[in-house]
C-alpha positions, 0 to 999 in steps of 0.5 A: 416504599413498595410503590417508590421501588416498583416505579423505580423498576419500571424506569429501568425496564424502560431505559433498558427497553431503549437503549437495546432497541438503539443498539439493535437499530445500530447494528441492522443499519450498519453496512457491511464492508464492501469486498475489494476485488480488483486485481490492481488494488491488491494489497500487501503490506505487514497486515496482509502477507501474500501466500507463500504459494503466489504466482503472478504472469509477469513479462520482461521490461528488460533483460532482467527486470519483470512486470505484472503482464496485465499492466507493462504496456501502461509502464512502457508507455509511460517511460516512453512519454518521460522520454518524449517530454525530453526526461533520459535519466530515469530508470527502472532499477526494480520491478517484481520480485519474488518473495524468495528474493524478497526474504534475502533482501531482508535478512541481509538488511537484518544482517547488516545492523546486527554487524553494526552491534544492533540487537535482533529487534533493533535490526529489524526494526530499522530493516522494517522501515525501508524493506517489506518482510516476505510476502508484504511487498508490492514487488512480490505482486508484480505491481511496483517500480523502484527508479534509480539508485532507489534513495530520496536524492530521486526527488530531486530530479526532473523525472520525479516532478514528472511522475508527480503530474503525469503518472496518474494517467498511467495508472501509478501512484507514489506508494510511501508518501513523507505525509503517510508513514503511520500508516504505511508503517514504510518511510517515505520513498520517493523512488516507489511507485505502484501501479493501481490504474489509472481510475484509482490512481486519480481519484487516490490523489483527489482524495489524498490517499495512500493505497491503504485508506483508499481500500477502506473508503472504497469498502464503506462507499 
C-alpha cells in the first residue's frame, strides 16, 4: 500500500510539475497589448469617458459648426469632392460638441420619455441607443460629422452611397454600422461619420471593422 501510495504521489508531483510550467510558458509568451497612441484613433464611447477637463483646438466649417483643426481641411476637401461629382444636398448638421452641450442633449432626450410615462431606467435606456452620455461621444473629440436631419432616411440618398465609396480617402469611416450594434452598444446611424484617417479608414473597411476592434487588432498585431 506504501508503495502504491508513493508512486501515486509521484505521478501528482509530475502533473503538477507540467501543468505549472505550461501556465508559466503561457504567461512569459503572451504579448502584451500595444498602447495606442494616435490622436486620430482616439476613442470615446460608454467604456472610455473623456475628462471632464478636455480640450481640443477646433476651427470653424461655418458660422457655427467646428471641427478638430488637425483634420478640417481633410473634411473640406471631401464635401467639395461630393460637390464636384454633382452631390449639393448633403450638409454638415453637426460637428464638435462640447461635453457641456453633450450633457443637455442627453438629459432633454431622458426628459422627453419620462414625459411619455417611461421609467428613469427606461428613459435612458432608449436615450443610450442613439445619444452618447457626456463625455462618450465622438463629437465631444471634435472628430465626428452627423449630415443632414441626422435620421436613416440619409441612406437613401446619393450622397451617402458617395460617402460609402469614396469617404475612406479622406480619412472618414461610417462610425455605428447596422452589422456592429452589440458592440457599439449605438444603432445604426447611417447619417455619423467619423474621422480616423485615411490609412486607418481603408484598412478598418478591408477588415470590416468598426473602430472598436480595430483598436484591438491594432493592439494584439
Amino acid at each position: 500500500i506504501n508503495v502504491r501510495l508513493e508512486n501515486y504521489l509521484e505521478i501528482i508531483s509530475v502533473f503538477d510539475i507540467v501543468f505549472l510550467s505550461h501556465i508559466t510558458y503561457t504567461i512569459n509568451t503572451q504579448k502584451p497589448e500595444k498602447e495606442i497612441t494616435d490622436w486620430k484613433l482616439r476613442l470615446a464611447n460608454y467604456e472610455n469617458l473623456l475628462p471632464e477637463d478636455f480640450k481640443v483646438e477646433v476651427k470653424n466649417i461655418d458660422k457655427t459648426r467646428q471641427f478638430d483643426a488637425r483634420a478640417i481641411d481633410e473634411l473640406n476637401d471631401m464635401m467639395n469632392a461630393m460637390k464636384k461629382d454633382g452631390i449639393t444636398n448633403v450638409w454638415v448638421q453637426s460637428a464638435y460638441r462640447s461635453v457641456a452641450r453633450q450633457k443637455e442633449l442627453y438629459d432633454n432626450s431622458v426628459q422627453k420619455y419620462l414625459k411619455q410615462g417611461k421609467t428613469q431606467k427606461e428613459a435612458e435606456e432608449l436615450t443610450n441607443e442613439y445619444i452618447n452620455k457626456p463625455g462618450s461621444s465622438d463629437h465631444n473629440l471634435g472628430l465626428a460629422v452627423d449630415f443632414n436631419t441626422v435620421d436613416n432616411s440619409f441612406e437613401k440618398l446619393d450622397g451617402f452611397k458617395w460617402l460609402k465609396k469614396n469617404a475612406e480617402k479622406y480619412g472618414f469611416v461610417l462610425r455605428y454600422p447596422k452589422d456592429k450594434e452589440d458592440i457599439t452598444k449605438i444603432a445604426y446611424e447611417s447619417w455619423h461619420w467619423r474621422y480616423v484617417g485615411a490609412e486607418n479608414a481603408k484598412k478598418m473597411n478591408e477588415l470590416n471593422m468598426c473602430l472598436e476592434e480595430y483598436i484591438q487588432y491594432l493592439k494584439t498585431h
